[in-house]
N, C-alpha and C positions, 0 to 999 in steps of 0.2 A: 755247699755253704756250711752244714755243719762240720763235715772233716777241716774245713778253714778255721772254728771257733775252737774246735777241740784240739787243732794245734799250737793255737793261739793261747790257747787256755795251758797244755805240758809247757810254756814258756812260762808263762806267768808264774806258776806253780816251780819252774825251781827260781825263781827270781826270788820268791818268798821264800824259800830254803839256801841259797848261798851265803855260806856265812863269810868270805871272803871281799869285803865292802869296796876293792878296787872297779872302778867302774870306768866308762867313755864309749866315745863314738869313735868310729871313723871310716871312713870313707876311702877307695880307689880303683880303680880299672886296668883290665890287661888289653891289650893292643895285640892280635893276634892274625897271624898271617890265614889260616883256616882253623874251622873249631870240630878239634879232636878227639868224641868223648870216650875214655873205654875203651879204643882201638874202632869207632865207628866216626866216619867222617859226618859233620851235616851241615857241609855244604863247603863247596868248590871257591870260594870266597873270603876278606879278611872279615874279620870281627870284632864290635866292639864288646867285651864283659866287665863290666861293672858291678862293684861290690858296696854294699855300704852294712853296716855291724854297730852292735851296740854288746860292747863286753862288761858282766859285771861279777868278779870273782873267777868263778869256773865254769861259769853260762857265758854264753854268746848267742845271741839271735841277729839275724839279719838278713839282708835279700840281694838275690845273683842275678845277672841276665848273661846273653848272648844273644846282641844283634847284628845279622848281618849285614855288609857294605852292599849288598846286592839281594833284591826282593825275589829276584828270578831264581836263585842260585842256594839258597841258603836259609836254613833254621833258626827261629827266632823264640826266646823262651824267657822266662822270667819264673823266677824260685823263691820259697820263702825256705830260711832253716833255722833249725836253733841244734845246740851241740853243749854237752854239758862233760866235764873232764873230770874224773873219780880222783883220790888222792894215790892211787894206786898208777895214775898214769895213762887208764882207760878211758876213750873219750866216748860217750854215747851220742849217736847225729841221727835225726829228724828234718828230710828234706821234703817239700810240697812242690813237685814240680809242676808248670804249664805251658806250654807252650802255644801262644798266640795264633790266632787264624780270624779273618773276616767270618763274621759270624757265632763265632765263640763268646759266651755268657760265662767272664771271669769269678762270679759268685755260683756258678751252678758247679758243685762239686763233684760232678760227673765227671767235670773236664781236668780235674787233675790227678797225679798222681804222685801216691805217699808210699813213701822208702824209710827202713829202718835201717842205721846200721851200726858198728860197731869198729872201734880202731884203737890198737895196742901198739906206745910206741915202745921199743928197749933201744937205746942210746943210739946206734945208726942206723937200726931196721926197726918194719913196722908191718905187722898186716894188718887187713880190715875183710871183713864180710857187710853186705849189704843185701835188704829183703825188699823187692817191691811186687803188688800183684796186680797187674794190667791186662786187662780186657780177659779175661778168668785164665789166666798160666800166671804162674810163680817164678818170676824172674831173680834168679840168681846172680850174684858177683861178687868173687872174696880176689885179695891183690896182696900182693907180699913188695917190697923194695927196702931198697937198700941207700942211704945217702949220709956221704961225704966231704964234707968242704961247697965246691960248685958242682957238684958231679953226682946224677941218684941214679939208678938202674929200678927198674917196674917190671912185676909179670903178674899179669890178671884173666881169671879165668870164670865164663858167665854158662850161662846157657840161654833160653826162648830167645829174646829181643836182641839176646849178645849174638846168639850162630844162626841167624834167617839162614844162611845158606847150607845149614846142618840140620835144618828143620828142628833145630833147638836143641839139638844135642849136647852137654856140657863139653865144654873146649876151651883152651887159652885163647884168648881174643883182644890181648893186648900185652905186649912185651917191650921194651926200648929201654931209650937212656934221654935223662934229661941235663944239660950243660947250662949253667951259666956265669955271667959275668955283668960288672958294672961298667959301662961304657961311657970312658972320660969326657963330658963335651965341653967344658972347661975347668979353671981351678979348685971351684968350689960346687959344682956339679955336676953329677953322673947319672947316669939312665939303666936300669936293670935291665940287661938284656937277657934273653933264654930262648935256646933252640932245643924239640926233642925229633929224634927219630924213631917211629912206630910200626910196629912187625903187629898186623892181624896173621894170626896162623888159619885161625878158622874160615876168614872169607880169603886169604892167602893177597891182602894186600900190603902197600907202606903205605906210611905219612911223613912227612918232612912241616912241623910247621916250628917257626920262629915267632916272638912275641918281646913286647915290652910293658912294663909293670909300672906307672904311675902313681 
């Protein structure tokens, strides 16, 4: 509960320091064939993720999910984040992650986990590091990509939570390519389409999943 206020509170606190007065809501979801975080699958099933944001200046605060079409098969989560962007370009992001289970007390702050991170963009490339510490190891992950028109290429490298089957050893655990396109479905409306393909090195698997953007 208190790491929930104290998040609650780093938003507030640059909401009262932006001095850039553009402001709004808004709301959308991605429709996704299976949810692919990082190069780790979780779960064999499509998925709904929903977004909803409140941008004002250079802050943003708002909250993510991913729920699965199938209760058997798949990982169910819900995020809070707020993410504030330097004039230099630099964005700073604060994510509270949780992810859902019968039983789980969504105010007891045990049950979640808080990530730091950090992301530079220069005009088609961009990297970011990210800090989270869960269940006492120091989980690791910084990502570099590349993007283009419809076209971005990703290579991410973690350790603990990212290489189980490394015993946590730091390792690339997410490399691919992301495509996409607007898909015509008549005159005056189109549907974001995106497909990525994903190379785990470390657990030595792929992913294929395809999505659309509402």
């Amino acid at each position: 509960m208190r790491r929930i206020f104290l998040f609650l509170g780093l938003g507030l606190t640059f909401v009262a320091n932006a001095q850039d007065k553009t402001s709004g809501f808004d709301v959308g979801a991605d429709m996704v064939s299976r949810y692919v975080w990082r190069g780790t699958d979780f779960g064999s099933s499509p998925a709904i993720q929903p977004i909803l944001s409140y941008r004002y200046g250079s802050l943003s605060l708002g909250a993510w999910g991913s729920y699965s079409t199938n209760n058997d098969s798949g990982a169910d989560e819900g995020d809070l984040f707020a993410s504030y962007t330097l004039s230099t370009g630099t964005e700073l992001l604060v994510t509270d992650y949780f992810f859902p289970a019968p039983g789980l007390d969504y105010f007891d702050y045990a049950n979640h986990f808080l990530e730091f991170g950090i992301k530079q963009s220069i005009k088609y490339f961009y990297i970011s590091g990210y800090y989270m510490a869960v269940n006492g190891t120091d989980d690791l992950y910084f990502e570099g990509g590349f993007k283009n028109g419809n076209v971005a290429l990703f290579i991410g490298a973690g350790n603990e939570a990212y290489t189980p089957k490394e015993e946590g050893k730091f390792n690339i655990c997410n490399a691919g390519i992301t495509i996409s396109k607007d898909l015509r479905l008549s005159q005056e409306f189109t549907l974001p389409l995106f497909g990525s393909l994903i190379y785990n090195p470390s657990a030595k698997g792929i992913h294929m999943v395809v999505g659309i953007t509402i």
